[in-house]
N, C-alpha and C positions, 0 to 999 in steps of 0.2 A: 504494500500500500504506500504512493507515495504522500509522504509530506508537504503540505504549502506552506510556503516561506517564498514572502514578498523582502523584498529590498527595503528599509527600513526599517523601525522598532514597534516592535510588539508585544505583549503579555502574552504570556504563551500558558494558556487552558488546559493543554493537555494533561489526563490524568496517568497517562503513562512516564515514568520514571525517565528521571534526566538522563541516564544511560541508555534507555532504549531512547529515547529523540535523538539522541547523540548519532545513532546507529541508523535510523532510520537516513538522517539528512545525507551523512554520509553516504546512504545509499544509492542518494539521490544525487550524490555529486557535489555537495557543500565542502567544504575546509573549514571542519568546526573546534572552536574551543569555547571551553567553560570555565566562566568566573564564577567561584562560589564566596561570595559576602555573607554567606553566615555569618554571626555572633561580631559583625565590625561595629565597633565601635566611637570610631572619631574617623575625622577627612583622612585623617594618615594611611591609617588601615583601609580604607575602602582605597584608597588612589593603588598603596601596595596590593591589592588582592588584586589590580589587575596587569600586576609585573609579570611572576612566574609563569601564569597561564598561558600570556600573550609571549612570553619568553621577548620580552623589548630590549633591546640594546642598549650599551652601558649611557649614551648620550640621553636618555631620555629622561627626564626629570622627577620630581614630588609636585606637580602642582597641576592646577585644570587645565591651562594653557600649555601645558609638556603632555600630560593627556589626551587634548583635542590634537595636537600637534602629530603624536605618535599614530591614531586612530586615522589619523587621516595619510601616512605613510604606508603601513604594513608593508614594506619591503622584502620584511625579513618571516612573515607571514603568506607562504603560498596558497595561494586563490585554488579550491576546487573549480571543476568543469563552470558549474553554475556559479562559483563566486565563496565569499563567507560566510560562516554562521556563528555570529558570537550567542552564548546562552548565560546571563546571569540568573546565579541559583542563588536560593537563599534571603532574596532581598524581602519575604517578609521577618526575617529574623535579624536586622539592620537593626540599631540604637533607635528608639525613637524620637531622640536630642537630635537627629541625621536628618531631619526634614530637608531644611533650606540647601544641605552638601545632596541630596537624594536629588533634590529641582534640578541643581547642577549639571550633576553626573546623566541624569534624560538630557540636557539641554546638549551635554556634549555626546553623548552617543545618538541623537538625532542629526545632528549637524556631520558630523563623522558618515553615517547611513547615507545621508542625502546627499554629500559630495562625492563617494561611489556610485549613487545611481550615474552621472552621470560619465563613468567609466564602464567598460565592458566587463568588469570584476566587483562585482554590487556583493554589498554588506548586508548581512539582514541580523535583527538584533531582538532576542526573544528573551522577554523578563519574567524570572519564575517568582510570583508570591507577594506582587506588591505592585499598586497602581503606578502608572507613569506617570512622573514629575507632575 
């Protein structure tokens, strides 16, 4: 069964397990990674949780604008057939002190989304557990 995944950010309903969506997209031709923001608690940790996943290079900074920066690079992030599939897990288990960094962090994972649309390697961007921004 395929997966739909449009090019930009979405809440992602599905009641099947981040690991099977993982598998499916993939199936489908995505180049998926997964940020999981469980239990973050301050801007620090939510910007880190999305270091390792994304495996970013050492130039890439701590701050929103080294984030939108890096999101909008993926260089070092190879593009499946159909493009990317970033999946944040976890974001109804974010601090709830996290609002106004939560607004943020949509504001730059939309802007990031929509400057791939206009590349032949489009981003799609699926949030488990928590309204967008």
């Amino acid at each position: 069964m395929r997966m739909r995944l449009d090019p930009g950010v979405a809440r992602l309903r599905s009641r099947s397990s981040t690991a099977d969506v993982v598998a499916r997209l993939r199936g489908d031709g995505w180049s998926v990674r997964v940020v999981d923001v469980t239990g973050v608690g301050s801007k620090v940790a939510l910007l880190d949780a999305f270091r390792a996943p994304l495996a970013f290079p050492g130039w890439v900074g701590r701050g929103w604008d080294a984030l939108d920066d890096a999101l909008r690079d993926l260089s070092w992030w190879p593009a499946g057939e159909r493009g990317r599939a970033l999946i944040v897990a976890g974001a109804s288990r974010i601090d709830d002190g996290l609002e106004g960094e939560w607004r943020t962090l949509c504001e730059v994972l939309v802007t990031a989304a929509e400057w791939w649309q206009t590349t032949g390697e489009p981003l799609g961007v699926l949030v488990r557990g928590r309204a967008l921004g």
